[in-house]
NUTOR-62097 format. One record per atom (N, C-alpha, C): x, y, z. Coordinates in steps of 0.2 Angstrom, whole numbers, padded with zeros to 4 digits, always signed. Each point is the difference from the previous one (the first is absolute). Example, Ala and Ser with C-alpha at 12.3 -4.5 7.8 and 13.67 -1.06 7.14 Angstrom:
% residues 2
+0066-0028+0039 -0004+0006+0000 +0004+0006+0000 -0002+0005-0004 +0004+0006+0001 -0004+0005+0003 
END
This chain:
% residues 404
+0098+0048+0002 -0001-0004-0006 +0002+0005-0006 +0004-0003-0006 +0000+0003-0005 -0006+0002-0004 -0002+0002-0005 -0006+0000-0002 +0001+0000-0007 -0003+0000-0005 +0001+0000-0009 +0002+0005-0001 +0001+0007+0003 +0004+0005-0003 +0006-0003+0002 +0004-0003+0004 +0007+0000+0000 +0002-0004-0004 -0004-0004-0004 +0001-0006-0006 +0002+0002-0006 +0004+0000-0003 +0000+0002-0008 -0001-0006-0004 -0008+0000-0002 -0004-0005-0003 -0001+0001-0009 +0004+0005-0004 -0001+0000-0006 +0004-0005-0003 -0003-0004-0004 +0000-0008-0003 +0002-0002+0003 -0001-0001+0007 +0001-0006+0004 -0004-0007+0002 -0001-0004-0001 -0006-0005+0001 +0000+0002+0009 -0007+0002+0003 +0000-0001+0008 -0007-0004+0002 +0001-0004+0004 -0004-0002+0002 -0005+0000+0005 -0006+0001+0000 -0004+0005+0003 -0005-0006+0006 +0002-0002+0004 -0003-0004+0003 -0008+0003+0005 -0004+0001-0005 -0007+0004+0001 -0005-0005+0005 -0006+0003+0001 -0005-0004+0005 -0005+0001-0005 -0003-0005-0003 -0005+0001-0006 -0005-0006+0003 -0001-0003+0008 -0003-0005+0002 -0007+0003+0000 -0006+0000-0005 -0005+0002-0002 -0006-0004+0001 -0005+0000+0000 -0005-0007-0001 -0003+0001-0006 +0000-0008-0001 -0002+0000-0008 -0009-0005+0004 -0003+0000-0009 -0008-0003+0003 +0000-0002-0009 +0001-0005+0003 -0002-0004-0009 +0005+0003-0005 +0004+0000+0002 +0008+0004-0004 -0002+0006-0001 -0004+0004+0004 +0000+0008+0000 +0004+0005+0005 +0005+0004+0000 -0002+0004+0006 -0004+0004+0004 -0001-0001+0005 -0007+0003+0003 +0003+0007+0004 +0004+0000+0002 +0002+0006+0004 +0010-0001-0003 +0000+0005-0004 +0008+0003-0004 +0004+0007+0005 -0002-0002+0008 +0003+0006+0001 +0008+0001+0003 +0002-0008+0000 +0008-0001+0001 +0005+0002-0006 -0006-0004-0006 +0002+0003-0007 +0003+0006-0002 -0007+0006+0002 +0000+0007-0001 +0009+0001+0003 -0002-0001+0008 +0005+0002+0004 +0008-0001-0003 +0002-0005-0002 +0005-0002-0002 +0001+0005-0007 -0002+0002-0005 -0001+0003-0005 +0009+0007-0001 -0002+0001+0007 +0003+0008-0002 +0007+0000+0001 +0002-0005+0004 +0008-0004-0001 +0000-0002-0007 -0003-0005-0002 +0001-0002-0008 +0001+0004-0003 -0005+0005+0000 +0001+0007-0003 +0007+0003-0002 -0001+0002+0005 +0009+0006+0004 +0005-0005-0005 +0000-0006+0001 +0007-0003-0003 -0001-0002-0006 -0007+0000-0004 +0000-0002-0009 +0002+0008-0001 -0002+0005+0003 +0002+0007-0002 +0007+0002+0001 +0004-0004+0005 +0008+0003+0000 +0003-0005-0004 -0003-0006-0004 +0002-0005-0006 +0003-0005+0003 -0003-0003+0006 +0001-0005+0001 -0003-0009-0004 +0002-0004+0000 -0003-0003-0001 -0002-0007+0003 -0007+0002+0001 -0004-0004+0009 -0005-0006-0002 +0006-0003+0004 -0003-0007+0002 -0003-0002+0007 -0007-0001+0001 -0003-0001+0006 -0003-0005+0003 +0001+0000+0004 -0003-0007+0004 -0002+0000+0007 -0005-0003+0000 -0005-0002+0004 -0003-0005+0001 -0004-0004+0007 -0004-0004+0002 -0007+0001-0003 -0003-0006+0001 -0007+0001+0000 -0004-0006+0003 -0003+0001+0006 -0003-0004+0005 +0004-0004+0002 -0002-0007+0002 +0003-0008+0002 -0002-0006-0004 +0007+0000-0005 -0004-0006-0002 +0003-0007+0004 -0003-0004-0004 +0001-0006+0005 +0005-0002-0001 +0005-0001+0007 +0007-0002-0001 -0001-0009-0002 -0004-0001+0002 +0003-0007-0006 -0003+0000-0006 -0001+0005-0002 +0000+0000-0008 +0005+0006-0002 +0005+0001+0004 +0005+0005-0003 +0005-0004-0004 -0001-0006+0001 +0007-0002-0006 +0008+0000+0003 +0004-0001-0001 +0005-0002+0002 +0006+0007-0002 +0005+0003+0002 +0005+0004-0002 +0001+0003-0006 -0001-0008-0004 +0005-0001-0008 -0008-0001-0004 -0004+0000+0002 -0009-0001-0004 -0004+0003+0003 -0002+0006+0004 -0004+0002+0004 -0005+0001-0005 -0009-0001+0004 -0006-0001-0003 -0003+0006-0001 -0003+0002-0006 -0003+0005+0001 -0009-0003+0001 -0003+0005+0005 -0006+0000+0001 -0004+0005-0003 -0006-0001-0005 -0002+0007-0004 -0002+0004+0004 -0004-0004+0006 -0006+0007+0004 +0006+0002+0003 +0005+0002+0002 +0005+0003+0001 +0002+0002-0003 +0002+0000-0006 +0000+0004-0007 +0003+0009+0001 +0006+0003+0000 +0000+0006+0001 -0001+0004-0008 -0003-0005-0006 -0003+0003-0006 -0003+0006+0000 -0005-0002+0004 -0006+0006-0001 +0005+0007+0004 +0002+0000+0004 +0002+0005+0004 +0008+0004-0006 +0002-0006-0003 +0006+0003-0007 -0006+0007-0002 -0006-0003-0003 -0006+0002-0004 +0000+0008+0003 -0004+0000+0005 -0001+0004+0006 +0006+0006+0000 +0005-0003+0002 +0007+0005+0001 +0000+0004-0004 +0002-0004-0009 +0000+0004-0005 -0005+0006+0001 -0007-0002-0002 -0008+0004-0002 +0004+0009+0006 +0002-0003+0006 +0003+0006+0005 +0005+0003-0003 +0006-0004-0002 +0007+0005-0002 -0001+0000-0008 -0006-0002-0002 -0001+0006-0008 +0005-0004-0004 +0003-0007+0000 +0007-0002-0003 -0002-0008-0001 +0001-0003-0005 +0000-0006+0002 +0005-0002+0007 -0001-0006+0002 +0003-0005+0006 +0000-0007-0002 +0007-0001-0002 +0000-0008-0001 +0001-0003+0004 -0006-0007+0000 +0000-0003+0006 +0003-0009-0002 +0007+0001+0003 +0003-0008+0000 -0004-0005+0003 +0000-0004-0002 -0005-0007+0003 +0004-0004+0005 +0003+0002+0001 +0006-0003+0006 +0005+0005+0003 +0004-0002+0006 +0002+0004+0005 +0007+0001+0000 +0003-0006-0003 +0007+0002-0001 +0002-0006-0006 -0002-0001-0005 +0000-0006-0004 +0000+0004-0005 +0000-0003-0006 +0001+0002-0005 -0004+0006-0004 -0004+0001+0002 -0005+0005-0002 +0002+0006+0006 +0001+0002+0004 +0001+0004+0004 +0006+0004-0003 +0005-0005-0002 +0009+0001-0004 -0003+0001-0005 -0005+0001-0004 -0001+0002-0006 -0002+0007+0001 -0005-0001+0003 -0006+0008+0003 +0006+0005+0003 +0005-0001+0004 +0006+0003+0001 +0002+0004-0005 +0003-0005-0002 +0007+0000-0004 -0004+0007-0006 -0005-0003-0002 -0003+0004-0006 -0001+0006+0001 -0001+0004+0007 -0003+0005-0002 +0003+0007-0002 +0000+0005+0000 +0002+0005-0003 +0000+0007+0005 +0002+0004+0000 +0000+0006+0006 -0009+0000+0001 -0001+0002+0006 -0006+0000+0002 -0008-0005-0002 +0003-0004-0001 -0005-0005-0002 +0000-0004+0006 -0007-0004+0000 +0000-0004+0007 -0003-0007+0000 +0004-0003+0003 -0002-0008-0001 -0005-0002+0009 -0002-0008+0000 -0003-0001+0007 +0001-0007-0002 +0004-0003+0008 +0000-0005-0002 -0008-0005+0003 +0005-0007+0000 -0008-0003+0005 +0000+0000+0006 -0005-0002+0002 -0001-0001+0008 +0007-0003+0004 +0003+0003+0005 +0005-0001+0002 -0001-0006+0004 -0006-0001+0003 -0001-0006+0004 -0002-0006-0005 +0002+0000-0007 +0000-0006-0002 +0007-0003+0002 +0003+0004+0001 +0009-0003+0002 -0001-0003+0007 +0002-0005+0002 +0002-0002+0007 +0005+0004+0004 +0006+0002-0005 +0003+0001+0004 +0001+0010+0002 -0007+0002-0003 -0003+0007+0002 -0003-0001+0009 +0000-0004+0002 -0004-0001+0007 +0004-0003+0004 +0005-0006-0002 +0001-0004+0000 +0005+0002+0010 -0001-0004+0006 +0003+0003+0006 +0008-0006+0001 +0002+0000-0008 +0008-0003+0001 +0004+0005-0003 +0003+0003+0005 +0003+0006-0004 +0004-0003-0007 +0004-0006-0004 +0004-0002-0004 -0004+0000-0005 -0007-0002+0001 -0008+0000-0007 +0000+0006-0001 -0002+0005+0006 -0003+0006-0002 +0005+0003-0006 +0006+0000+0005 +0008+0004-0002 +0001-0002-0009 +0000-0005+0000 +0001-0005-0006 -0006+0005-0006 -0007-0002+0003 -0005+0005-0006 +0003+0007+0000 +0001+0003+0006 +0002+0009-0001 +0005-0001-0005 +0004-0003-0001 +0006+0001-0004 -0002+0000-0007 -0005-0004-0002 -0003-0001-0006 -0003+0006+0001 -0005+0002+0004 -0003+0006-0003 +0004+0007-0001 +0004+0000+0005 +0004+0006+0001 +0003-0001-0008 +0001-0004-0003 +0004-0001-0007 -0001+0005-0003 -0007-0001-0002 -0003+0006-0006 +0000+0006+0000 +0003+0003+0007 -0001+0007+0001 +0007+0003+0000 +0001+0007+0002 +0007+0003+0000 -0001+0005+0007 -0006-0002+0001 -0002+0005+0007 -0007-0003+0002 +0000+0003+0008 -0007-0004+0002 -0004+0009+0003 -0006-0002-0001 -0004+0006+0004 -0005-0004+0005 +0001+0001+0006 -0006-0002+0005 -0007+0002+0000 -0005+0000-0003 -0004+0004+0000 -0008-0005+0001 +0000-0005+0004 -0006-0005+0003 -0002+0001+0006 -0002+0005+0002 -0001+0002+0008 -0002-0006+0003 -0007-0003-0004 -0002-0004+0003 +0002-0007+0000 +0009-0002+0000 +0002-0006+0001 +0006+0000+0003 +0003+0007+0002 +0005+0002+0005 +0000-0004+0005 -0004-0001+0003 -0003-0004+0006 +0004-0006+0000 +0000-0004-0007 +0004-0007-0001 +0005-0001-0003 +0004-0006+0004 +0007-0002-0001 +0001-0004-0007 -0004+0002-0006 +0002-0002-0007 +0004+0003-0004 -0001-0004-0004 +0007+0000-0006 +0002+0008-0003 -0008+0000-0002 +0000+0007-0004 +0001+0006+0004 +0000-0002+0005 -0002+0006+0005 +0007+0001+0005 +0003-0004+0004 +0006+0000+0002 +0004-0002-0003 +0002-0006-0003 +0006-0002-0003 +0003+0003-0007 -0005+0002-0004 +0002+0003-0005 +0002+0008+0001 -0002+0003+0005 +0005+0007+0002 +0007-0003+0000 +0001-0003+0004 +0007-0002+0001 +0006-0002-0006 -0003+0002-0005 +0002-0006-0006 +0002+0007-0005 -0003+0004-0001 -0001+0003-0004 -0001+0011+0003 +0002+0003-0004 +0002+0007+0004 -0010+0003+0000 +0001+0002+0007 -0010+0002+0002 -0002+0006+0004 -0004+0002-0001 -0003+0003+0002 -0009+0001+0000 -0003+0004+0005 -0007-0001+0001 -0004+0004-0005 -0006-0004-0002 -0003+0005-0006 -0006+0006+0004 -0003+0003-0003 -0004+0003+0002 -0005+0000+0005 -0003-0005+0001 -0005-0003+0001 +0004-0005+0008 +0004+0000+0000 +0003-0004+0005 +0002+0007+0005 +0003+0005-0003 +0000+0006+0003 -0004+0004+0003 -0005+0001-0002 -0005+0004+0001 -0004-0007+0006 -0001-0005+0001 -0002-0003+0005 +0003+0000+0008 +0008-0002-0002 +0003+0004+0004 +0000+0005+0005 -0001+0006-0005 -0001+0006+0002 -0004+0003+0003 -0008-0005-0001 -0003+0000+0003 -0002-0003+0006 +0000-0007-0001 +0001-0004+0007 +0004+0004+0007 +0007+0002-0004 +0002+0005+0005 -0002+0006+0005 -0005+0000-0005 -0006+0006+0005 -0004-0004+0004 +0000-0006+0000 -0003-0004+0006 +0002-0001+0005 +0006+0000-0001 +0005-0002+0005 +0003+0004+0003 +0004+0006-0005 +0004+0005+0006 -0003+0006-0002 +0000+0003+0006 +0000+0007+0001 -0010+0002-0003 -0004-0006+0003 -0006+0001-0002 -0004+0005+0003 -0004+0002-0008 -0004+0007+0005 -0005-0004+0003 -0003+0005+0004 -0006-0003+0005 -0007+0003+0000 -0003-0003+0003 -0003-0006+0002 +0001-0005-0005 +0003-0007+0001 +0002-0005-0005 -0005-0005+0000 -0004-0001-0004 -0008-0003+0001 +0003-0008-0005 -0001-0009+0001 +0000-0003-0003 -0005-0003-0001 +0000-0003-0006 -0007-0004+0000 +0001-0008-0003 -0003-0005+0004 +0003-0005+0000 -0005-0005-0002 -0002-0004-0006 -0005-0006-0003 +0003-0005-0002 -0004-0004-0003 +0003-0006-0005 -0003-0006+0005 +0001-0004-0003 -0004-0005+0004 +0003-0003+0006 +0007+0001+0001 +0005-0005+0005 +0004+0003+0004 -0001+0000+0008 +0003+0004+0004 +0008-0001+0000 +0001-0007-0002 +0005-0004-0002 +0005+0005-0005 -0003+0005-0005 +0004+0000-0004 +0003+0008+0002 -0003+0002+0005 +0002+0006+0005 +0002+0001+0003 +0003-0005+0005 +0002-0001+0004 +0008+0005+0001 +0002-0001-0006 +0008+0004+0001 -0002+0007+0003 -0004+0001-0007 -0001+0010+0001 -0001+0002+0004 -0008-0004+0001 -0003+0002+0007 +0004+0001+0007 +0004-0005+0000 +0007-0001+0008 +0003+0008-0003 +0002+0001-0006 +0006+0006+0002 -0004+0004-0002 -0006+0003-0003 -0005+0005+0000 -0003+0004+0007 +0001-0007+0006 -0003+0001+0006 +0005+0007+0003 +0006+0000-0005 +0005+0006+0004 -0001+0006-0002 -0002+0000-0007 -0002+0005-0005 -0006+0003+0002 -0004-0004-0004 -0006+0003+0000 -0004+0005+0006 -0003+0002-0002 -0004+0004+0003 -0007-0002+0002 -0005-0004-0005 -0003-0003-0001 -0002-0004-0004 -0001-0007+0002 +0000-0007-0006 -0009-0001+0000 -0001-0001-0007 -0010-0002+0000 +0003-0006-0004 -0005-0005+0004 +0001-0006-0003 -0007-0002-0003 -0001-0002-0006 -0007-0003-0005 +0001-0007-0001 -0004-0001-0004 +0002-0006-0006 -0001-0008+0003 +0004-0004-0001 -0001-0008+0001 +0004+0001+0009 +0004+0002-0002 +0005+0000+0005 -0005+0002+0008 -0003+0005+0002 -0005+0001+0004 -0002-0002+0004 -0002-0006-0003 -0005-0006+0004 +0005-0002+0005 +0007+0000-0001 +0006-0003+0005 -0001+0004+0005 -0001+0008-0003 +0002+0004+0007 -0007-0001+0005 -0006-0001-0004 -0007+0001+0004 +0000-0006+0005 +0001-0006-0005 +0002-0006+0007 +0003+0001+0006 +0008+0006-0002 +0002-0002+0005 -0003+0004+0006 -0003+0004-0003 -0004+0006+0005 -0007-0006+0003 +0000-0005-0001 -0005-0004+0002 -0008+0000-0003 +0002+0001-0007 -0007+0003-0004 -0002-0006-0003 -0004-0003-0001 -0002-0006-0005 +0000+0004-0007 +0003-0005-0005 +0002+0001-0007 -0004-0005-0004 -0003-0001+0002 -0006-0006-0003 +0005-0006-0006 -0001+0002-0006 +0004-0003-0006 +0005+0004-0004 +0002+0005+0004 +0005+0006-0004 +0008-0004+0002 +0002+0003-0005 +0007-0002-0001 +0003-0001+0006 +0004-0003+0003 +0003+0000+0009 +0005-0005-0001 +0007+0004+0005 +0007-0003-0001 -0001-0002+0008 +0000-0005+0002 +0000-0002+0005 +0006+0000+0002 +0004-0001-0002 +0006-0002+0005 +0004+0007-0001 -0003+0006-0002 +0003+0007-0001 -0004+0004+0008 -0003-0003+0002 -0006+0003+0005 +0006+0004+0007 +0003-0002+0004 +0005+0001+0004 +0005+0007-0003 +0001-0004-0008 +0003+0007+0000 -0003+0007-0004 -0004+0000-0001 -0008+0004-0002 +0000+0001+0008 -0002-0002+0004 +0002+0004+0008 +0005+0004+0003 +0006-0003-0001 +0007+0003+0000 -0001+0008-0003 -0001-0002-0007 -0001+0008-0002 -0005+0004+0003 -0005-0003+0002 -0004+0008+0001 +0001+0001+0009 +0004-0006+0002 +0003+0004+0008 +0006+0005+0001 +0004-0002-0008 +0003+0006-0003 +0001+0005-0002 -0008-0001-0002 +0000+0008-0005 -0002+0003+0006 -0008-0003+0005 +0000+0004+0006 +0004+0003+0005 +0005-0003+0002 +0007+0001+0001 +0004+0006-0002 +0000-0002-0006 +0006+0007-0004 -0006+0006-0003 -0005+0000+0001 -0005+0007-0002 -0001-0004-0008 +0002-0005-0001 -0003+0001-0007 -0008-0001-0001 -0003+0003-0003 -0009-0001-0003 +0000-0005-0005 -0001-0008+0003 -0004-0004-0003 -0007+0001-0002 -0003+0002-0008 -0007+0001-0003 -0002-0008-0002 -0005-0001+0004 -0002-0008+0000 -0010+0004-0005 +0000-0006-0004 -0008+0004-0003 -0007-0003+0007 -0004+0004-0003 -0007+0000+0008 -0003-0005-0004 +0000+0001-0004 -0006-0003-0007 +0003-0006-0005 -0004-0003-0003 +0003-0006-0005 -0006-0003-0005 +0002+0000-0006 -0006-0003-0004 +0002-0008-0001 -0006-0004+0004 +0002-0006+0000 -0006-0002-0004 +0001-0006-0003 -0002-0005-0005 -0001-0006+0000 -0006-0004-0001 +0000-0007-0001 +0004-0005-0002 +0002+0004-0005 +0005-0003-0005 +0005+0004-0002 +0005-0003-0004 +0008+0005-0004 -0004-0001-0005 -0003+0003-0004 -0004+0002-0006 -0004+0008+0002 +0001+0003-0006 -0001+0006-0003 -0009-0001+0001 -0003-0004-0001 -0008+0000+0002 -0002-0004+0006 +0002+0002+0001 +0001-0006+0008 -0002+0008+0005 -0007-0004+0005 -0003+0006+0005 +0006+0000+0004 -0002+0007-0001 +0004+0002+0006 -0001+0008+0005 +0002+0002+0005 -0002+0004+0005 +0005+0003+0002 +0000+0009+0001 +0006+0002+0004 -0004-0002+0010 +0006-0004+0004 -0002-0001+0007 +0008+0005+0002 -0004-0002+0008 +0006+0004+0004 +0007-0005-0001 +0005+0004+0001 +0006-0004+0001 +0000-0007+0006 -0002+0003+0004 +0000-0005+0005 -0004-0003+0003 -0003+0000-0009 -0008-0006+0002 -0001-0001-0007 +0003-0006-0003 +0003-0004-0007 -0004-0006+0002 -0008+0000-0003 -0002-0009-0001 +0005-0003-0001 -0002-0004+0005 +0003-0008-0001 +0000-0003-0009 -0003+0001-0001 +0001-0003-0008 -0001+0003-0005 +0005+0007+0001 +0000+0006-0006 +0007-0002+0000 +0001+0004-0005 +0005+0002-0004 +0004+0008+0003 +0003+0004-0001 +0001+0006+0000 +0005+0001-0005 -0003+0003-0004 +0003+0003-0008 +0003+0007+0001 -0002+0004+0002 +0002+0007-0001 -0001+0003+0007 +0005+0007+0001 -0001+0004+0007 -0010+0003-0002 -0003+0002+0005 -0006+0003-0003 +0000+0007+0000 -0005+0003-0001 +0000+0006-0001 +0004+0006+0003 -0004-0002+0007 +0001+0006+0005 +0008-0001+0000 +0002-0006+0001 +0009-0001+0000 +0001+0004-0006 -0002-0002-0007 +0005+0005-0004 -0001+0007+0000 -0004+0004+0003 +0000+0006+0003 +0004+0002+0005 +0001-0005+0004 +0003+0000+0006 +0006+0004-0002 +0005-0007-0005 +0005-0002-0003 +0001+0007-0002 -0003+0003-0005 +0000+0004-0004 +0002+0006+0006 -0004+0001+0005 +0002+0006+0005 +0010+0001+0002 +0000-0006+0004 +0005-0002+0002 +0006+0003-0006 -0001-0001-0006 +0005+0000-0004 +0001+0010-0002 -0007+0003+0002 +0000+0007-0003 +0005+0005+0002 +0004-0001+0008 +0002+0004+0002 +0009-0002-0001 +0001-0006-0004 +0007-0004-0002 +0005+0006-0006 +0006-0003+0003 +0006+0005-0005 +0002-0007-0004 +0000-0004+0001 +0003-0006-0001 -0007-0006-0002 -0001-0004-0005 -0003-0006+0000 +0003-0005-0002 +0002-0006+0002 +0001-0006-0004 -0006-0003+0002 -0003-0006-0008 -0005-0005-0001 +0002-0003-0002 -0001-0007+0003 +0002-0007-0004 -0005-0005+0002 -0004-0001-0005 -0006-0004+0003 -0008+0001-0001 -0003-0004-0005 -0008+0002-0001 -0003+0000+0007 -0006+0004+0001 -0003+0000+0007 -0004-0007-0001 -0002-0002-0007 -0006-0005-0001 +0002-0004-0006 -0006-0006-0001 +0001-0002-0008 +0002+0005-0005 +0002+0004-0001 -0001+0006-0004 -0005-0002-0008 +0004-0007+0000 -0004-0002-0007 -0006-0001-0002 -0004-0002+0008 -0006-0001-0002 -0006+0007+0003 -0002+0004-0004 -0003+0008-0001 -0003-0002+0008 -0003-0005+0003 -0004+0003+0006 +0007-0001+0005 +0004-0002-0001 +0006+0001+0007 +0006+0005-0002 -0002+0004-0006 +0005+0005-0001 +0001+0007+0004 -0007+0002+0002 +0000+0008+0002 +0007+0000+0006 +0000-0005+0006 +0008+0000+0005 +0004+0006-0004 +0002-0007-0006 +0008+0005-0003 -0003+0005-0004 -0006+0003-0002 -0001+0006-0003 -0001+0004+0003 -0003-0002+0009 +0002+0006+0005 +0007+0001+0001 +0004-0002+0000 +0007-0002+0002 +0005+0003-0006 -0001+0000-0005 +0001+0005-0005 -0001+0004-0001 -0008+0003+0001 -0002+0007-0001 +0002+0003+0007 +0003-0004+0006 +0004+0006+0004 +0005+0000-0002 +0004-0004+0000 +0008+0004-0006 -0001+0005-0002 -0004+0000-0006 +0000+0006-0003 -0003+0006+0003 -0004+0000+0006 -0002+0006+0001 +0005+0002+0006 +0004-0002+0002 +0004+0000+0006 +0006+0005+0000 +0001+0002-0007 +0006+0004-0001 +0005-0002+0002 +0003-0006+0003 +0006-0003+0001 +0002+0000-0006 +0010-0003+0001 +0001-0006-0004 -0003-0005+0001 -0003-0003-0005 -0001-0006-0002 +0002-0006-0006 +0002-0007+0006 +0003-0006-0005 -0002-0003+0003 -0003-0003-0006 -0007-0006-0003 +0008-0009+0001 +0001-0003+0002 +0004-0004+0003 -0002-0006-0005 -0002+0000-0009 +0001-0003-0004 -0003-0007+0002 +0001-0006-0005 -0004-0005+0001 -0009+0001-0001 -0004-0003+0005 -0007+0000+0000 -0003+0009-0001 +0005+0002+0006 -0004+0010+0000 +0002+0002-0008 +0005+0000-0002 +0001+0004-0005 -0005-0003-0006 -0003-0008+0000 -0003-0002-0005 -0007+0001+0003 -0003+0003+0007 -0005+0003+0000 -0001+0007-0002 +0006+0003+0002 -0001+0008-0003 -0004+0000-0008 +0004-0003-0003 -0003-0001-0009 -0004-0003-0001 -0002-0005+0003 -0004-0005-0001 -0010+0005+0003 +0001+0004+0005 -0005+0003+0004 +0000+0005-0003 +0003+0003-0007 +0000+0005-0003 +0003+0009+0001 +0005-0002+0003 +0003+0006+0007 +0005+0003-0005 +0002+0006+0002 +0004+0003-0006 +0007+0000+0002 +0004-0003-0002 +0006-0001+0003 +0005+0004+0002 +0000+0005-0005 +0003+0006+0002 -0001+0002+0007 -0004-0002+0002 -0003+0005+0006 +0002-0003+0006 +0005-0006+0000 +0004+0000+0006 +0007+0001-0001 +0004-0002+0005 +0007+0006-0002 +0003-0007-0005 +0000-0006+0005 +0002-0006-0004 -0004-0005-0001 +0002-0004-0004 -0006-0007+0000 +0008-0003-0002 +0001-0006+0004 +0007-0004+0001 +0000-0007-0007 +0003+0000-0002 +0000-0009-0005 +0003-0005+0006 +0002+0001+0005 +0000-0006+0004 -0003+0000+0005 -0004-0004+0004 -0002-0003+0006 +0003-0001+0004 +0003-0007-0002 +0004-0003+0005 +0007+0004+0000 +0003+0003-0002 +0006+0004-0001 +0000+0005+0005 -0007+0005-0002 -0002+0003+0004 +0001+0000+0006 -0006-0006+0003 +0003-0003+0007 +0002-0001+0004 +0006-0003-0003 +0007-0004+0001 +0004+0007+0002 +0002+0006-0005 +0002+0005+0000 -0001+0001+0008 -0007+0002+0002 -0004+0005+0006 -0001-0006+0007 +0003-0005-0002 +0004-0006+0005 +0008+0002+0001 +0001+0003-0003 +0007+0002+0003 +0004-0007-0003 -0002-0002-0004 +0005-0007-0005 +0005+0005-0006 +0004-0005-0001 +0006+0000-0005 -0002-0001-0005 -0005+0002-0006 -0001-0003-0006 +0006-0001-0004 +0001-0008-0002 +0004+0000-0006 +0004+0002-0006 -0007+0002-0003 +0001+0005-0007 +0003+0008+0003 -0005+0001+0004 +0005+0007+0001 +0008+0001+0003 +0000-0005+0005 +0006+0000+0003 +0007-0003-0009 -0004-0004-0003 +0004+0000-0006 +0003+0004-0003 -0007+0007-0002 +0004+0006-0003 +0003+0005+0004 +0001-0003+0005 +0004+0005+0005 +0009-0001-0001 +0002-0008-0001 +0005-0001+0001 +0005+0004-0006 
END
């Protein structure tokens, strides 16, 4: 891939298609760490006198209040307003934020700006045809978008994964290369993959065994050893014949939760299942609850978090690792009595002296959220699912764009 040094971007309009998918709470953001993240791309290119026009997504609004190609709607709590706000407060600069995406205000915020100054547009999923799986709609909006620029920079880790507008079709339209932040993921993910040091320790959460499926199958060749916490769990215990009382369970995932662990057995891999589990009367933060054995979950509890001696466990397992990837909370992380999982699971990262990458999504938003100092792992990822998808051995779209 090209990258923004090979670009000669002085007063050029370039278009920076960034991942700023934030959560907001009563129009606040509550965690700006995509924000930060994207920053020093923006940077680089107001400094070589570019002038950057950005865009990005934010959440799912509802496609039947998107509006149509020629009137699409805007929805406020999706609003990338406050995040214009935000951007600026980081790059020290004003950031004008068009109130539309390729319409008349967008052609203005464009048009206007001056060497190093930075516009934002609106939410790209107020467009239809940002999403849209007709290649002729999508094609049609990327033309629009592509308009406003003289160059494109890929720099949304976290959307490479999909086949949208901003993300695939407007490389093709426009001369491109990858920003910083696209690079640097790359480069590291690639340490996942090839020529890994060893011991290659995984750690795998999140509520759905369903949404691991990929890695898990092609990590089974890799890995060294995989610890599995979180929601997801209660599939593998079932299928070990453990009663799960009321904890999360993919039932029709049970057969192939068997398959893997006759294969990890098989190929030497070390499946870390937890001993321990704090289960609960209820999915409330007050709600009684107890750490019991793994393989003796009341019938009408809950299981919220790995328990103790598992996050110890966990934490041993990981000490002797060259290598860490995490993707996935061990517990509710949000509620204080089902956090400690992923604080033990964290605090082995850091003491493990490996590389360590925090696999973005829910773990990157426990790192900060549990008060963890983020330096202190090698990476913490802006994508999740990209991430994933990558260490599945897939073709992500976006990247494969800046390649061509």
């Amino acid at each position: 891939m090209r990258t923004i040094d090979d670009l000669d971007v002085s007063g050029k309009r370039v278009l920076v298609r960034a991942d700023l998918n934030v959560p907001l709470q009563d129009g606040s953001i509550t965690d700006d760490g995509r924000i930060r993240a994207s920053v020093p791309t923006i940077a680089t290119l107001r400094e070589r006198g570019a002038r950057v026009i950005v865009c990005a997504h934010l959440g799912r609004p509802r496609a039947h209040l998107r509006g149509s190609a020629t009137t699409p709607a805007v929805q406020p709590e999706f609003s990338l307003a406050p995040v214009a706000a935000r951007l600026g407060e980081l790059l020290g600069t004003e950031v004008r934020f068009a109130t539309d995406v390729v319409g008349e205000a967008a052609r203005e915020a464009a048009s206007g700006l001056a060497d190093g100054e930075v516009a934002l547009l609106e939410n790209l999923r107020f467009e239809p045809g940002e999403t849209s799986k007709d290649d002729a709609e999508r094609g049609a909006f990327a033309d629009r978008l592509a308009a406003l620029a003289e160059l494109y920079v890929g720099d949304g880790f976290g959307a490479v994964h999909r086949r949208h507008a901003s993300v695939y079709d407007v490389p093709g339209r426009l001369p491109h290369a990858a920003g910083g932040l696209v690079e640097t993921e790359v480069r590291v993910l690639r340490r996942l993959t090839d020529d890994v040091a060893r011991p290659y320790a995984v750690v795998l959460g999140g509520s759905k065994v369903s949404d691991k499926l990929g890695v898990i199958d092609n990590l089974l060749g890799k890995a060294d050893r995989i610890l599995i916490g979180g929601g997801m769990v209660f599939t593998f215990l079932k299928a070990q014949g453990h009663e799960v009382g009321e904890s999360l369970l993919e039932q029709d995932q049970l057969d192939t939760v068997r398959g893997y662990l006759r294969r990890a057995e098989e190929s030497g891999v070390e499946f870390v299942l937890p001993a321990d589990i704090v289960a609960a009367t209820a999915f409330a933060a007050d709600a009684d609850h107890d750490v019991v054995p793994a393989d003796a979950i009341p019938a009408d509890r809950i299981g919220l978090d790995i328990g103790p001696e598992s996050g110890k466990h966990f934490a041993s397992r990981l000490g002797d690792a060259a290598t860490i990837f995490w993707n996935g909370p061990m517990g509710v992380f949000e509620m204080e009595p089902y956090s400690h999982g992923t604080r033990a699971v964290a605090q082995g990262l850091l003491g493990s002296g490996a590389f360590t990458v925090v696999g973005g999504g829910d773990s990157a938003a426990a790192v900060r959220q549990l008060g963890f100092d983020e330096n202190g792992f090698s990476h913490i990822s802006t994508g999740g699912g990209a991430s994933l998808e990558y260490l599945e051995g897939k073709t992500l779209p976006g990247l494969q764009a800046l390649e061509d």
